[in-house]
C-alpha positions in Angstrom: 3.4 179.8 112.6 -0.1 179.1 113.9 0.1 182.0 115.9 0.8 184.1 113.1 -2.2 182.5 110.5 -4.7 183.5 113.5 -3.3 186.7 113.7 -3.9 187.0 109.8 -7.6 186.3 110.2 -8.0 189.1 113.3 -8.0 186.2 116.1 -6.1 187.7 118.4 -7.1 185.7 121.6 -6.4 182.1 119.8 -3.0 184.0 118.4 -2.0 184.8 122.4 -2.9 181.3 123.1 -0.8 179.8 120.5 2.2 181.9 121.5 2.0 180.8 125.1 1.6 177.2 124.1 4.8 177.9 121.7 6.4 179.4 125.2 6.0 177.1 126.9 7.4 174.2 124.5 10.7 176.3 124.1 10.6 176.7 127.9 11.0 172.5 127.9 13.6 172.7 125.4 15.5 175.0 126.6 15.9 173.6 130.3 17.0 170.3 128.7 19.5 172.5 126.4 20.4 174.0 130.1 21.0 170.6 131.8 23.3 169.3 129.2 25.5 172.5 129.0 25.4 172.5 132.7 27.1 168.7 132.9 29.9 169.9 130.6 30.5 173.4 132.8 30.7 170.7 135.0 33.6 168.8 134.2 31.6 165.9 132.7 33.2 165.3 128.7 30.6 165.7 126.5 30.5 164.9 122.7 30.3 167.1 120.4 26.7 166.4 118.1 25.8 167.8 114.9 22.8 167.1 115.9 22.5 168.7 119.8 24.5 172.1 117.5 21.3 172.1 115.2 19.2 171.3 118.1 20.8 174.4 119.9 19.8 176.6 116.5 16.5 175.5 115.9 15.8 176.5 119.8 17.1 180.3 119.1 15.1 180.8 116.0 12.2 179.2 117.9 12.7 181.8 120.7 12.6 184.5 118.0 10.0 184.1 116.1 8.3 184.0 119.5 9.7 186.7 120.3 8.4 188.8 117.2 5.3 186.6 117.1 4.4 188.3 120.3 5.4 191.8 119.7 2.8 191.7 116.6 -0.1 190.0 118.3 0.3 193.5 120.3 0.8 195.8 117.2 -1.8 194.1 115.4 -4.3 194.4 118.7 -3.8 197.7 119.1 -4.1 198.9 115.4 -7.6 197.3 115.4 -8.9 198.9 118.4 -7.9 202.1 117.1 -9.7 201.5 113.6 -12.2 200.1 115.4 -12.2 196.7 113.9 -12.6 197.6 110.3 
């Protein structure tokens, strides 16, 4: 969401920034996400959590609203270099 305020106020260099840092958070979440799906393709009997399930949801919206966080920081860059920064 900080990503997307800069990009509101025509900061597009702190709104790349803030995506990356947002990357690379999910990056961390997702390898521990990895690791525990891993031990149960494993053979290793895993509990089933409520909590790990909304864990696992809140890591894909995450990831998408990177996602489209990043396509936008390009829109938005290119429409303001075409209308030359009005």
């Amino acid at each position: 969401m900080q990503s997307l305020e800069s990009l509101e106020e025509s900061k597009f260099e702190k709104a790349k920034e803030e995506i990356k840092e947002a990357r690379k958070e999910v990056v961390v979440a997702h390898g521990l996400q990895t690791d525990t799906l891993q031990l149960e393709a494993s053979g290793q009997q895993i509990r089933y959590s409520t909590l790990f399930c909304h864990a696992q949801d809140t890591l894909m919206t995450a990831q998408s609203e990177i996602l489209i966080g990043e396509h936008l920081i390009k829109l938005f860059t290119k429409l303001d270099a075409k209308m030359g920064g009005l």
